[in-house]
C-alpha positions, -999 to 999 in steps of 0.1 A, spaced: 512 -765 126 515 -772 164 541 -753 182 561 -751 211 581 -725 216 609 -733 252 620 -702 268 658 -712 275 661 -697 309 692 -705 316 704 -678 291 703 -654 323 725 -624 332 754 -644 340 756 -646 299 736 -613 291 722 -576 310 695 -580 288 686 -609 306 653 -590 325 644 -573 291 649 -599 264 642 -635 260 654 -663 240 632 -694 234 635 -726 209 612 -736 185 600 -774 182 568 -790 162 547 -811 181 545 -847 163 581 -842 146 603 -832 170 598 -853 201 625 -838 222 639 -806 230 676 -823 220 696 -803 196 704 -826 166 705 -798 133 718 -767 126 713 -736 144 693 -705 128 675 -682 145 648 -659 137 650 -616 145 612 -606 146 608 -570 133 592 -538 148 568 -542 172 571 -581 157 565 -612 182 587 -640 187 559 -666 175 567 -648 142 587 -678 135 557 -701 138 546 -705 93 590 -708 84 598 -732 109 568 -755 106 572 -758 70 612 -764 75 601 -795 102 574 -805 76 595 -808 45 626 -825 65 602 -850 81 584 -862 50 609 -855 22 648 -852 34 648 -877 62 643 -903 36 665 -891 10 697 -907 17 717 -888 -9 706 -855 13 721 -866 43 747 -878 26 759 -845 15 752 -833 51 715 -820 52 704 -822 88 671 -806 106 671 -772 116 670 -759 153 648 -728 151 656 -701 179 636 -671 183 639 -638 204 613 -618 226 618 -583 220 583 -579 244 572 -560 209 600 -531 210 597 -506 187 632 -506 170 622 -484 141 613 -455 161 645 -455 189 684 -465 177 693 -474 215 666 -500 210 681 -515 179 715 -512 195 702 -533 225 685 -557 202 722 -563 181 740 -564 213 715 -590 232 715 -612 202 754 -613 196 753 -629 232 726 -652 223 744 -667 195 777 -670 214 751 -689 240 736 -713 212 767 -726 199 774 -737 235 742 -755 236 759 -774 209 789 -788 237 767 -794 263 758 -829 265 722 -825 281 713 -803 251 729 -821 223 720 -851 206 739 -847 175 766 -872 158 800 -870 184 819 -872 149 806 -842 132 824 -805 139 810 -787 165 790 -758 149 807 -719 148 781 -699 132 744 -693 133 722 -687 99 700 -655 103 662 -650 95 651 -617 99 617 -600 92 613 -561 89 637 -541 112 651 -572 124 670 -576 90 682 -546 100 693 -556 136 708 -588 120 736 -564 101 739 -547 131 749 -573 152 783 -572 127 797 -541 134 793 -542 169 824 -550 193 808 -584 213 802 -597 177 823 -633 175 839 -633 147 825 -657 118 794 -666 142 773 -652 111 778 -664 74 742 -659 60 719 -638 63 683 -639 48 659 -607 52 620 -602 44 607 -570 40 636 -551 54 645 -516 47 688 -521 42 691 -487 29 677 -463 47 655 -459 83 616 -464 75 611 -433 96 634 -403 111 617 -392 141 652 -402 164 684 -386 149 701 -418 167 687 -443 143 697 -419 111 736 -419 125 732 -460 133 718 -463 94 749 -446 85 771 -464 105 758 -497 96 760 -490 56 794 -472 58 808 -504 76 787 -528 49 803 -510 20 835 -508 36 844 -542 38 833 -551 4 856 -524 -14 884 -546 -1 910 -559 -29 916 -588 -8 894 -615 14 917 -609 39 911 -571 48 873 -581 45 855 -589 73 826 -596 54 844 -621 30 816 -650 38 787 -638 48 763 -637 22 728 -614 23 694 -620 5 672 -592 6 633 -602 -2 607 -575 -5 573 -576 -11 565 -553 -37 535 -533 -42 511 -547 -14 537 -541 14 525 -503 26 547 -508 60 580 -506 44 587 -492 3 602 -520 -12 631 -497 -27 642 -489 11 648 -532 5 678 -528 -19 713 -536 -11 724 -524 -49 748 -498 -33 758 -520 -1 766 -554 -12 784 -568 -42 765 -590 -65 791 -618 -55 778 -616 -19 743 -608 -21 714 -591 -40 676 -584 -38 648 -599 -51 609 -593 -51 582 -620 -37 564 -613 -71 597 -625 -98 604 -653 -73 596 -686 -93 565 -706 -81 557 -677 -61 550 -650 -82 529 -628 -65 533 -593 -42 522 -596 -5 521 -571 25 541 -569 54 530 -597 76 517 -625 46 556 -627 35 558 -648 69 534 -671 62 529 -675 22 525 -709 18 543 -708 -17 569 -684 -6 578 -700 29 581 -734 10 608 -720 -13 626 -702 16 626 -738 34 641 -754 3 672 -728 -3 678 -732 35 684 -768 34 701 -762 1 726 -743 15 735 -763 51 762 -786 53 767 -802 86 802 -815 81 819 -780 78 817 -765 112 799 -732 96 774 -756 91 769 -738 55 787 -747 20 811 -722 12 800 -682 -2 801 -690 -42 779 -723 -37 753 -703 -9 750 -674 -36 742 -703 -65 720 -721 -44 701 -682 -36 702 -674 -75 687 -708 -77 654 -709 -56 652 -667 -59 659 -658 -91 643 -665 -126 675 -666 -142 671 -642 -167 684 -616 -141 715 -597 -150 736 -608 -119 768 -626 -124 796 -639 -102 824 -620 -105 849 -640 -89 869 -673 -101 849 -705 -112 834 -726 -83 845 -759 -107 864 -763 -132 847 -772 -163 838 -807 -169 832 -807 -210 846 -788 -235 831 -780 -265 857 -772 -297 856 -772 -336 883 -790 -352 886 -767 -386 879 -730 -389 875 -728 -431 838 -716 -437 814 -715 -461 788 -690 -478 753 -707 -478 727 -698 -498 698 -682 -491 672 -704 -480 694 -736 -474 699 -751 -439 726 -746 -422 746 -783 -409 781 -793 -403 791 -822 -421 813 -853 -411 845 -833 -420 837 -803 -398 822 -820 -365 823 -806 -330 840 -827 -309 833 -833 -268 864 -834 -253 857 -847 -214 881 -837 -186 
């Protein structure tokens, strides 16, 4: 790994009054990316409590890595509209969000402003290098570690939100259902607030009245060896449909299949090399949410995340329509005996019908 992390200074109080208190910077790997031109799709990263912007550093290194050496040449990828992704990252100068719920009001606020900001990178000619014929992008994916999972749901119900800016969401060791500690009655009311909106939206009849319609939210905790945050506080089983999102621990994730503490869920080499592969799974460049729709995102999730054996369904309509279909000609039956293999003979055969 050799980063560089570019402070975008231009993101000043003209756009933000957080400009003095907050910073935004871009993430580029020395040896890959040879410019500071914006050529992939936007996602920025939400440290946690107390967390550090350079957090970013083990997820976006492996993202550049695996893009480099394995997608770059896989014409087929591109073809379906895989592009690199353009890591942002946020200074918080270490706040503690966990303790104060002005702070993780600021925190939602300042980064609603910073993704209006980076979706204009995208139309300014000296920062973008990317294809003239593909959509300019409207919405930013969302990594967030600890409280800045938290922050990232946030940023939603808030009033400078722009709508649709935010379609996925992915969270490590975040406590979704409840504050990690209660010393500021603020952050208690904010929990509240943030959940009640959450569960809201989603106990809409139609995707119309729902807000939330296509944002999708992974919750990953990290089991027994995270002592930071319980992973219970992790689960999103009363706040999101399965349809839209669910949670998972490090140790059932496939390949990965181990527990790990707070901070090693950042940089697990097996675990930050299955988060890069969903991520590119899941990008599209030639829609301008630069993400395949909500039903293919939460397949692609299930995919990389889940062992399959896990009793989450989707609830809604097919995402295709069938392609075989598998009948019996005759319904007469027969007693075997006991003993005797069972087999359908010539008169009795299933028969493959293709669409």
């Amino acid at each position: 790994m050799r980063p560089s992390y570019v402070e975008l200074k231009d993101f000043d109080t003209e756009h933000t009054r957080f400009a003095s208190k907050y910073s935004l910077h871009l993430y580029r790997e020395q040896g890959i990316d040879n410019d500071f031109k914006l050529r992939g799709i936007p996602i920025l990263f939400i440290p946690g409590n107390a967390g550090s912007y350079k957090q970013v550093r083990p997820i976006a290194a492996e993202t550049a890595n695996y893009f480099h050496d394995v997608l770059q040449q896989d014409a087929a990828a591109i073809k379906a509209g895989v592009r690199s992704l353009d890591f942002f990252t946020v200074d918080f100068n270490e706040d503690f969000t966990a303790f104060h719920g002005q702070t993780l009001l600021d925190q939602a606020e300042y980064l609603n402003e910073a993704i209006r900001y980076i979706l204009s990178l995208y139309l300014d000619p000296r920062m973008s290098g990317r294809d003239p014929d593909l959509p300019d992008p409207t919405s930013v994916i969302i990594l967030g570690h600890s409280m800045g999972g938290v922050v990232a749901r946030t940023m939603l119900i808030l009033p400078n939100y722009q709508s649709n800016s935010i379609n996925t969401i992915v969270t490590m060791s975040a406590p979704h259902s409840r504050p990690p500690v209660t010393f500021d009655s603020e952050i208690v009311r904010i929990y509240d607030d943030i959940n009640d909106y959450w569960r809201q939206a989603y106990s809409q009849q139609w995707a119309n009245n729902n807000p939330l319609w296509h944002v999708t939210l992974v919750s990953i905790a990290g089991g027994g060896l995270d002592t930071v945050v319980p992973s219970d506080y992790a689960s999103l089983e009363s706040i999101v449909p399965d349809t839209h999102g669910f949670t998972v621990f490090t140790s059932t994730i496939p390949t990965v299949w181990t527990s790990m503490d707070h901070q090693a869920i950042l940089w697990c080499d097996q675990f930050r090399k299955v988060v890069a592969k969903a991520l590119y799974d899941i990008v599209d460049v030639s829609r301008p949410s630069q993400t395949k729709p909500r039903a293919e995102r939460m397949r692609v999730f299930k995919k990389y995340f889940l062992t399959g054996m896990e009793d989450i369904t989707e609830k809604t309509l097919p995402f295709k329509d069938p392609s075989t279909l598998l009948t019996l000609e005759d319904n007469s039956h027969a007693i075997i005996p006991q003993g005797e293999p069972a087999s359908i003979d010539s008169d009795h055969k299933a028969s493959l019908l293709s669409s």
